[in-house]
MARMI-297685 format. One record per residue (C-alpha): residue number from 0; residue in three letters; x negated, y negated, z. Coordinates in steps of 0.1 Angstrom, whole numbers, plus 5000, padded with zeros to 4 digits. Layout:
REM MARMI-297685
+-----+------+------+------+------+
! pos ! code !   xx !   yy !   zz !
+-----+------+------+------+------+
! NUM !  ALA !    X !    Y !    Z !
...
+-----+------+------+------+------+
REM end
This chain:
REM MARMI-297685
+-----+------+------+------+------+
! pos ! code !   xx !   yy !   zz !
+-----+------+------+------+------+
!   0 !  UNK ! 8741 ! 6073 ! 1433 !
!   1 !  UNK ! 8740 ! 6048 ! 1402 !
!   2 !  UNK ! 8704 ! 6036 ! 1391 !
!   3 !  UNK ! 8696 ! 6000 ! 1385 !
!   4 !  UNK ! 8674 ! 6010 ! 1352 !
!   5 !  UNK ! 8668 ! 5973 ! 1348 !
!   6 !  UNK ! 8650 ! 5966 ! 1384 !
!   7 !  UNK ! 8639 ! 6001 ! 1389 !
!   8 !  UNK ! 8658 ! 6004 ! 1423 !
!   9 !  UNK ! 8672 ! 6035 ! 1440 !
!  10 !  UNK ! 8708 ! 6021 ! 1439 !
!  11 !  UNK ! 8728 ! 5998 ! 1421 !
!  12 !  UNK ! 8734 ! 5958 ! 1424 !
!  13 !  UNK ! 8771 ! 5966 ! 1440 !
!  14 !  UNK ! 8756 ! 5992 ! 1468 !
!  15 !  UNK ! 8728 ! 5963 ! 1476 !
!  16 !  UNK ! 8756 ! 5934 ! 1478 !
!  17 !  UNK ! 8776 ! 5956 ! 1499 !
!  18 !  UNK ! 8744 ! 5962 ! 1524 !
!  19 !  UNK ! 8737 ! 5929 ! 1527 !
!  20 !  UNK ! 8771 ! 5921 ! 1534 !
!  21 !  UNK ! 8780 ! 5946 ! 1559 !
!  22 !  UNK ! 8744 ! 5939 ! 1577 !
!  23 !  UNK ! 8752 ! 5901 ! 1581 !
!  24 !  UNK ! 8785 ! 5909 ! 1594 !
!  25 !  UNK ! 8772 ! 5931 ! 1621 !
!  26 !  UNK ! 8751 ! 5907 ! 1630 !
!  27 !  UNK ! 8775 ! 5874 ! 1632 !
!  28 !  UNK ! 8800 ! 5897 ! 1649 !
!  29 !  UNK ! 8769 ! 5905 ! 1678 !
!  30 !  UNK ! 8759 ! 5868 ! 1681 !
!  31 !  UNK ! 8791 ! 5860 ! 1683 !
!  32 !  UNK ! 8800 ! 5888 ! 1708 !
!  33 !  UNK ! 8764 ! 5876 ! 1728 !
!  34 !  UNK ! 8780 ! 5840 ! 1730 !
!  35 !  UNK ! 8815 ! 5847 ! 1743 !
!  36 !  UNK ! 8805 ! 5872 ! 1767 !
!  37 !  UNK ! 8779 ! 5842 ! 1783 !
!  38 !  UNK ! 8808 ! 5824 ! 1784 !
!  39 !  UNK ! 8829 ! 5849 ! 1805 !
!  40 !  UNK ! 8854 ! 5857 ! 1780 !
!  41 !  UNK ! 8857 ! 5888 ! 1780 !
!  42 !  UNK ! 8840 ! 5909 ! 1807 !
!  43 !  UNK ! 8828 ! 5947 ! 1812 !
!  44 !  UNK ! 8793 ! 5956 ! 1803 !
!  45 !  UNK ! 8782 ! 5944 ! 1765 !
!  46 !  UNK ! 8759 ! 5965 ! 1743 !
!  47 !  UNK ! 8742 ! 5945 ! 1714 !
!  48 !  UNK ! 8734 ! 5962 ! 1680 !
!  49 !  UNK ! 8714 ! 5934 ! 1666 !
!  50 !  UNK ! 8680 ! 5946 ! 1645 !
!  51 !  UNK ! 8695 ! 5979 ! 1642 !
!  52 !  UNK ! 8718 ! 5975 ! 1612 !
!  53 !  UNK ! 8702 ! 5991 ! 1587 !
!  54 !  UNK ! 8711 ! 6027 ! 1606 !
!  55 !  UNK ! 8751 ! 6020 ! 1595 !
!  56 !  UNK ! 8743 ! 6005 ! 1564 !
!  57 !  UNK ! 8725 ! 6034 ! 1551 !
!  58 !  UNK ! 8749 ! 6059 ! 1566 !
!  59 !  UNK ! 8782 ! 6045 ! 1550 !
!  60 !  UNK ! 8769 ! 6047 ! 1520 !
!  61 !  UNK ! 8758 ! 6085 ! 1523 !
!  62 !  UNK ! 8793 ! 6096 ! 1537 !
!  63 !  UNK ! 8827 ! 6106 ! 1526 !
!  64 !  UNK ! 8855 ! 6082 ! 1544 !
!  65 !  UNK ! 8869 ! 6115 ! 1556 !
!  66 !  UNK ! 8837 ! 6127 ! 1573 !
!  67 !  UNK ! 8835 ! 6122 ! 1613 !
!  68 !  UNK ! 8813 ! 6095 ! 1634 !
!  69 !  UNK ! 8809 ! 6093 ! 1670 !
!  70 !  UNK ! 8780 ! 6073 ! 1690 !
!  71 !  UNK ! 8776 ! 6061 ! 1725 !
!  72 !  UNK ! 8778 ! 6030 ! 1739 !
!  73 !  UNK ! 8760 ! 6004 ! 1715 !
!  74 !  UNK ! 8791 ! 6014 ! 1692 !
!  75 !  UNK ! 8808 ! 5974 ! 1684 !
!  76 !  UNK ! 8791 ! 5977 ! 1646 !
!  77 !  UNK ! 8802 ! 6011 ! 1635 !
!  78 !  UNK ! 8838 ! 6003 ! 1628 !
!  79 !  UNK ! 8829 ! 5971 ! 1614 !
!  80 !  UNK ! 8808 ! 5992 ! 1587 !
!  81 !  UNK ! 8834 ! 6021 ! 1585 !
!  82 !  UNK ! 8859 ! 5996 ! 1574 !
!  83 !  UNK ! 8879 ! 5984 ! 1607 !
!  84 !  UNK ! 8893 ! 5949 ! 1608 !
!  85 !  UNK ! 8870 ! 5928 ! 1630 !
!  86 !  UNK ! 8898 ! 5913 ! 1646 !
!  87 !  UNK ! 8908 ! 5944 ! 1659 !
!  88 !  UNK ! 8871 ! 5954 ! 1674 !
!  89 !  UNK ! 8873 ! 5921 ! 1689 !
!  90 !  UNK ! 8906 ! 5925 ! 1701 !
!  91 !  UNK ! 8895 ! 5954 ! 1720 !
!  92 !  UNK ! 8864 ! 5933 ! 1737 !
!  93 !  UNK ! 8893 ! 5910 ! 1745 !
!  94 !  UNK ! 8916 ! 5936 ! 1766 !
!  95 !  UNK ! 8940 ! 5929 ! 1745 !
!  96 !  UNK ! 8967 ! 5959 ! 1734 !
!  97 !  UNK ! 8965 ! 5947 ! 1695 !
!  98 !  UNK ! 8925 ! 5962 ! 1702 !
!  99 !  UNK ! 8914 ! 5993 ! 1684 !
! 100 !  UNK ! 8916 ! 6015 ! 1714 !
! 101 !  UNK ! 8949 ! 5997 ! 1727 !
! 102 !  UNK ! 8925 ! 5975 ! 1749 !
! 103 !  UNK ! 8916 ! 6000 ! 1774 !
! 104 !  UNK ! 8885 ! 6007 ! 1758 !
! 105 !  UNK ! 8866 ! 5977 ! 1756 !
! 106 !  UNK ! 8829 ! 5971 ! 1751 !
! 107 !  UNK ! 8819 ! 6007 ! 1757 !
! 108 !  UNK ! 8847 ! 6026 ! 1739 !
! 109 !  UNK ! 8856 ! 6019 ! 1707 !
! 110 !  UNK ! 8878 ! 6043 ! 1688 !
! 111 !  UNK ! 8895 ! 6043 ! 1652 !
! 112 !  UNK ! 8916 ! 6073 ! 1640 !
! 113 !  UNK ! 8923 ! 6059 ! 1608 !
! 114 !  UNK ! 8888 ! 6058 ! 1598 !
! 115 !  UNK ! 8872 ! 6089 ! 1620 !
! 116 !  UNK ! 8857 ! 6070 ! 1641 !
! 117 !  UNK ! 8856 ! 6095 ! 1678 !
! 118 !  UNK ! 8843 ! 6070 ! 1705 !
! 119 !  UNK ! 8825 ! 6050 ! 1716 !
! 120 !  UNK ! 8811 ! 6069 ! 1747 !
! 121 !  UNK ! 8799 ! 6053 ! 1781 !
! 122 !  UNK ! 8782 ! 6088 ! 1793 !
! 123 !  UNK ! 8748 ! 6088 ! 1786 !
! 124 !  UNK ! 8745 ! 6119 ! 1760 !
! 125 !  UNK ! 8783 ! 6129 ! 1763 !
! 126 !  UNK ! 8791 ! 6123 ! 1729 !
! 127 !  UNK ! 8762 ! 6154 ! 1722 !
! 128 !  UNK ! 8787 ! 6180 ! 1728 !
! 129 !  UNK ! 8815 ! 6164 ! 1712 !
! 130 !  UNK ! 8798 ! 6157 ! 1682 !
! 131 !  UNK ! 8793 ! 6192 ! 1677 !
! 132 !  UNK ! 8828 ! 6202 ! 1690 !
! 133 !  UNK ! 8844 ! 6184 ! 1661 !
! 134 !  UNK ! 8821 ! 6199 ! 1636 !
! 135 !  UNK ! 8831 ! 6233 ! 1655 !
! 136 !  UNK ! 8865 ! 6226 ! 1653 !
! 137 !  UNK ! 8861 ! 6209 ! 1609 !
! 138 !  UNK ! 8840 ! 6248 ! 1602 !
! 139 !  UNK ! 8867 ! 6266 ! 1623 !
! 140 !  UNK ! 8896 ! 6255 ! 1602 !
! 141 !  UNK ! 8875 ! 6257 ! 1568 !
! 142 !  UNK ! 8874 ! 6216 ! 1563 !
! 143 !  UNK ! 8848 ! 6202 ! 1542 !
! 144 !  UNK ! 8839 ! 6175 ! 1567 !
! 145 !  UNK ! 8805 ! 6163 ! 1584 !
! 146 !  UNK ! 8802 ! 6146 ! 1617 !
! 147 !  UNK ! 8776 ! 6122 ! 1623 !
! 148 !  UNK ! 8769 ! 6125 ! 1661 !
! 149 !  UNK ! 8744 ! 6090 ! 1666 !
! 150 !  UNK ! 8726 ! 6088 ! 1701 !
! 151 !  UNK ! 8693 ! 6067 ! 1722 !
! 152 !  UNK ! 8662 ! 6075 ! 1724 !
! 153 !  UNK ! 8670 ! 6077 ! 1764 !
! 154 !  UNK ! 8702 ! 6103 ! 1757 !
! 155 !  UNK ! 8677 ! 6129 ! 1741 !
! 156 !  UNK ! 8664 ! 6137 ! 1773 !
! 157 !  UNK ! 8693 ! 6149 ! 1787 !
! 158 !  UNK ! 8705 ! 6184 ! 1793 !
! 159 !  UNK ! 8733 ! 6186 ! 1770 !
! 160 !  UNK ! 8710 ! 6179 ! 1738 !
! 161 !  UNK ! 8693 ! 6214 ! 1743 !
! 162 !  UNK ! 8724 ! 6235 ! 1745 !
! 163 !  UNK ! 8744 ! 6219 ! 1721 !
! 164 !  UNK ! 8710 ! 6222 ! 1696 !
! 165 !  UNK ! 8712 ! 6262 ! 1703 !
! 166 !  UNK ! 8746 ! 6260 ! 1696 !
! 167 !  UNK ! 8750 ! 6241 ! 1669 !
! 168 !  UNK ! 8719 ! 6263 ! 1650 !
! 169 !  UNK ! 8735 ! 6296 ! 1659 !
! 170 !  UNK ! 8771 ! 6285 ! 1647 !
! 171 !  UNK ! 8758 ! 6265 ! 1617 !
! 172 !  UNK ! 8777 ! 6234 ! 1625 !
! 173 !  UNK ! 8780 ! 6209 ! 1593 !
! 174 !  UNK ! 8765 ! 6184 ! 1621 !
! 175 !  UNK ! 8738 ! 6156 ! 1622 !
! 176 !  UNK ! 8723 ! 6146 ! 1654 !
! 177 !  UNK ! 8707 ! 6109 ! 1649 !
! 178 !  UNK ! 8686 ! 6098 ! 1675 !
! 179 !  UNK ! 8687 ! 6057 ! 1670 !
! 180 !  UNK ! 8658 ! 6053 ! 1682 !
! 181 !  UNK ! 8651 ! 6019 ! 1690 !
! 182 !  UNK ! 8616 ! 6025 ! 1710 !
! 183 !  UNK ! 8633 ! 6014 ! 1747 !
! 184 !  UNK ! 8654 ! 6038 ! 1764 !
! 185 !  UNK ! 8669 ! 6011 ! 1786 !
! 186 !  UNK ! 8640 ! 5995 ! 1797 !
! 187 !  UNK ! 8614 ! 6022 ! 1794 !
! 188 !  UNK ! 8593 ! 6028 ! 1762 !
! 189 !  UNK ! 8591 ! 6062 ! 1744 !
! 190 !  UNK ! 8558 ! 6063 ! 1756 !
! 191 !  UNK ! 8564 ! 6064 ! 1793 !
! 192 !  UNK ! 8593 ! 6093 ! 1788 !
! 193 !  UNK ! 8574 ! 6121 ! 1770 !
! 194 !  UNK ! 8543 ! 6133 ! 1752 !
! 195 !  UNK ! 8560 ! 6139 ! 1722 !
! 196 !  UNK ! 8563 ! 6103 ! 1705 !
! 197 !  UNK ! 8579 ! 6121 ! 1675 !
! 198 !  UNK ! 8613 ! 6126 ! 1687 !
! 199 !  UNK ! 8620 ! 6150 ! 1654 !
! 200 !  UNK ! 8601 ! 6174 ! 1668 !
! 201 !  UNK ! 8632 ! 6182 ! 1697 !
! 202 !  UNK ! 8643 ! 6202 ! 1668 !
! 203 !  UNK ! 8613 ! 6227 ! 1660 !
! 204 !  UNK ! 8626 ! 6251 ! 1692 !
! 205 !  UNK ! 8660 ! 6254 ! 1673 !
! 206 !  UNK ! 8643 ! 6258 ! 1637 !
! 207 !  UNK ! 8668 ! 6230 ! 1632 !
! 208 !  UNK ! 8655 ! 6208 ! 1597 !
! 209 !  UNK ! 8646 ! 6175 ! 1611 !
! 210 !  UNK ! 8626 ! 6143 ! 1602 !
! 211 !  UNK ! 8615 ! 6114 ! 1612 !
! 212 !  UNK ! 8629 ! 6081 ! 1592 !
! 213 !  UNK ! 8625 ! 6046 ! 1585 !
! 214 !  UNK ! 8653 ! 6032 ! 1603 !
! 215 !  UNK ! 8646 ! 5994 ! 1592 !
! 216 !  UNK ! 8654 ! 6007 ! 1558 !
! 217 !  UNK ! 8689 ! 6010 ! 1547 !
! 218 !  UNK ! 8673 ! 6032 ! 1513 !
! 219 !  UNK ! 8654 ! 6056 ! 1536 !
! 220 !  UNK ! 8681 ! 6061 ! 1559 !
! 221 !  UNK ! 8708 ! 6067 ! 1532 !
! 222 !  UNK ! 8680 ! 6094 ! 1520 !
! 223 !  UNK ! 8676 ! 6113 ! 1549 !
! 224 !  UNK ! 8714 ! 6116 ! 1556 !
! 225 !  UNK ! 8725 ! 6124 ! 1520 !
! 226 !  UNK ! 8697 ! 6151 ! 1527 !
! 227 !  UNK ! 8710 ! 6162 ! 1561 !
! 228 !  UNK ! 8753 ! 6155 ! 1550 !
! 229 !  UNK ! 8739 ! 6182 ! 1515 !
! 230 !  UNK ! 8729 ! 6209 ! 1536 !
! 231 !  UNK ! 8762 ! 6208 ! 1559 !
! 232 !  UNK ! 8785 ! 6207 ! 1533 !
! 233 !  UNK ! 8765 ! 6240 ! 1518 !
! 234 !  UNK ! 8773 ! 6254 ! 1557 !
! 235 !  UNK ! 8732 ! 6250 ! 1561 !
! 236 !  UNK ! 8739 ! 6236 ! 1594 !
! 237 !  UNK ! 8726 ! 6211 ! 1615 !
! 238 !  UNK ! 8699 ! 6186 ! 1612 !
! 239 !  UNK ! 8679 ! 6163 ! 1634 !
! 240 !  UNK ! 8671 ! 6124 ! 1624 !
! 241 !  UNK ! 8648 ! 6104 ! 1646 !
! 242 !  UNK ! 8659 ! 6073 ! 1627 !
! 243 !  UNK ! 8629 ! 6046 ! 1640 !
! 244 !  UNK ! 8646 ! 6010 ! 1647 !
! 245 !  UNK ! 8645 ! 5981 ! 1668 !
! 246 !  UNK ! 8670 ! 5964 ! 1691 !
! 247 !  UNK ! 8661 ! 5923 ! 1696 !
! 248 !  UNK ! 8680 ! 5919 ! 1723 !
! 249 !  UNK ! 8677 ! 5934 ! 1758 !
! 250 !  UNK ! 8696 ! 5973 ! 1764 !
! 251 !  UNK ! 8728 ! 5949 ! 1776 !
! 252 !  UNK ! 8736 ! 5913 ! 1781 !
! 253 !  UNK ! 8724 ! 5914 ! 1816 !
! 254 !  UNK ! 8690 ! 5924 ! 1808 !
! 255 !  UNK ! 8663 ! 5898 ! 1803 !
! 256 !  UNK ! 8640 ! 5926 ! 1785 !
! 257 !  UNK ! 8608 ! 5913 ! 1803 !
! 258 !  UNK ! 8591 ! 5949 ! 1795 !
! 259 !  UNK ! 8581 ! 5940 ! 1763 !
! 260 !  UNK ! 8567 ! 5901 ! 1749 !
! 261 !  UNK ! 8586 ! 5880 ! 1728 !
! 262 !  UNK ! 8556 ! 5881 ! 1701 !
! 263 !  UNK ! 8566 ! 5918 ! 1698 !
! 264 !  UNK ! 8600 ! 5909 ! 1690 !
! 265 !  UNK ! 8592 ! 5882 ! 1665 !
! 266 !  UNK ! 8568 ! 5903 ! 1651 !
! 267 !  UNK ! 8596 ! 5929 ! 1640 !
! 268 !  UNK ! 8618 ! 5896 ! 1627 !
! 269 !  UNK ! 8592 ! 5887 ! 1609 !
! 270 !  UNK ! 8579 ! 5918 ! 1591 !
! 271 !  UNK ! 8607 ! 5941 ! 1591 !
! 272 !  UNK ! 8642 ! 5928 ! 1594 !
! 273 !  UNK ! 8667 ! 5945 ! 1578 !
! 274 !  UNK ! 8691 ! 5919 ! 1563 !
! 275 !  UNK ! 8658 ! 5896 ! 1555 !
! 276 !  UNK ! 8647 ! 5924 ! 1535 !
! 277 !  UNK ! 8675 ! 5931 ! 1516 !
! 278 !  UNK ! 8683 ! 5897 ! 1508 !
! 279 !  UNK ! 8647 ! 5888 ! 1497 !
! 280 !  UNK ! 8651 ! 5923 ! 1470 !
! 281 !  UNK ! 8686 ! 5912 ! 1455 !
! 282 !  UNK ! 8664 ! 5876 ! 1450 !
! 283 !  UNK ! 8636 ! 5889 ! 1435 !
! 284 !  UNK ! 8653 ! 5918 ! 1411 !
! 285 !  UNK ! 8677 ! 5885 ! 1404 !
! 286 !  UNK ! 8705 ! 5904 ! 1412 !
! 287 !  UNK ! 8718 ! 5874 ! 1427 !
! 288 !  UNK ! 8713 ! 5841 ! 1435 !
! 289 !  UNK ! 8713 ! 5814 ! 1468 !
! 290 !  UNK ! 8743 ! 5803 ! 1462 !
! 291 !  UNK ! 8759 ! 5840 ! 1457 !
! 292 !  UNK ! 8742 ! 5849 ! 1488 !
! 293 !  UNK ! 8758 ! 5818 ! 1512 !
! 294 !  UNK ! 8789 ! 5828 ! 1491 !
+-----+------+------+------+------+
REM end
């Protein structure tokens, strides 16, 4: 990745643009997506993604176009940042057959062959397995791909995790699990679910590399995957990211998210917002300026 010699920054003036860009589109996509689902637009259950958008941010920019992402059920911003028209993830919200999984998807299960995008899963952990089925079946006919299998804090405690991880080790599968963790499986802290805060540590069984990272950080988080996308492309195998974020909003639209205080929640917005943070570095390195920013 290019150096910016001039500010001293990991990356270079283009990839910063393009984060801030990408991160502010997720996020008026979600609001937007918020407001028309109060209005009984479109219906289904609706999954918002807004805090979190430094996870994508930092993954696009550590992956080949031709490697493979799936996800679960908070999946509305990853084809936005893998390159899908928004009218067509909006589309699919809609019912609508112009949609990107023909409208009978929706919310819950988007999908874009063009840009390997494989669901979109409304299974809690399904998209475990699957994740490392496609890296079986990329190794198996000797393609130099990666899958990116992204899940919840809450998915990692099901079943499936542990024998797709002894699996996956055994058969060195060019695969990264990404546990998104956003602290609230649902409504019900990492605290409350296990002893082991450190969710990177569901990989030590498996002697599966695993870390845990900075998920409000687009830089950190295009690290650790570069790291983890490295060692499958060398046929290393897998690798486990507990990638720390934050969701604002409640686990879905009909969730009020009274389990935690709003000073919390402002207290992330705050400190650690994503798209505030990368806006206020392109400022200071004078990368650009207000009026490229509103532009």
């Amino acid at each position: 990745m290019a150096k910016n010699k001039l500010n001293k920054l990991p990356h270079s003036e283009a990839v910063y643009r393009k984060w801030y860009k990408d991160m502010y589109l997720m996020r008026k996509f979600e609001e937007k997506c918020g407001q028309l689902y109060i209005q009984q637009k479109f219906g289904g259950f609706c999954h918002l993604y807004i805090g979190q958008e430094a996870v994508l941010s930092g993954m696009q920019e550590a992956i080949r176009p031709t490697d493979r992402v799936i996800t679960a059920y908070r999946d509305h911003a990853h084809p936005l940042v893998l390159g899908t028209d928004p009218k067509y993830v909006m589309a699919e919200l809609y019912g609508k057959v112009t949609g990107c999984s023909k409208g009978k998807g929706g919310s819950m299960h988007m999908f874009d062959k063009e840009k390997n995008l494989f669901g979109g899963h409304g299974i809690v952990g399904g998209q475990i397995g699957l994740g490392a089925g496609i890296a079986f079946a990329d190794k198996y006919r000797d393609e130099d791909h990666v899958t990116v299998c992204f899940m919840g804090d809450g998915a990692s405690r099901q079943g499936i995790l542990h024998e797709t991880f002894n699996m996956s080790m055994i058969w060195k599968l060019p695969v990264i699990f990404i546990i998104e963790n956003n602290q609230y499986a649902m409504g019900t802290s990492v605290e409350r679910t296990t002893n082991v805060h450190d969710l990177s540590k569901m990989g030590d069984s498996y002697n599966m590399p695993s870390e845990t990272v900075n998920g409000m950080s687009p830089e950190a988080v295009c690290a650790a995957i570069k790291r983890a996308v490295d060692r499958g492309r060398k046929g290393e195998g897998p690798t486990l990211l507990n990638i720390e974020t934050y969701r604002y909003k409640g686990h879905s639209m009909s969730d009020p998210a009274k389990y935690r205080s709003r000073e919390e929640v402002n207290k992330v917005r705050e400190e650690r917002d994503p798209i505030d943070n990368v806006r206020d570095l392109l400022l200071k390195a004078k990368m650009v300026d207000e009026d490229a920013l509103k532009e």
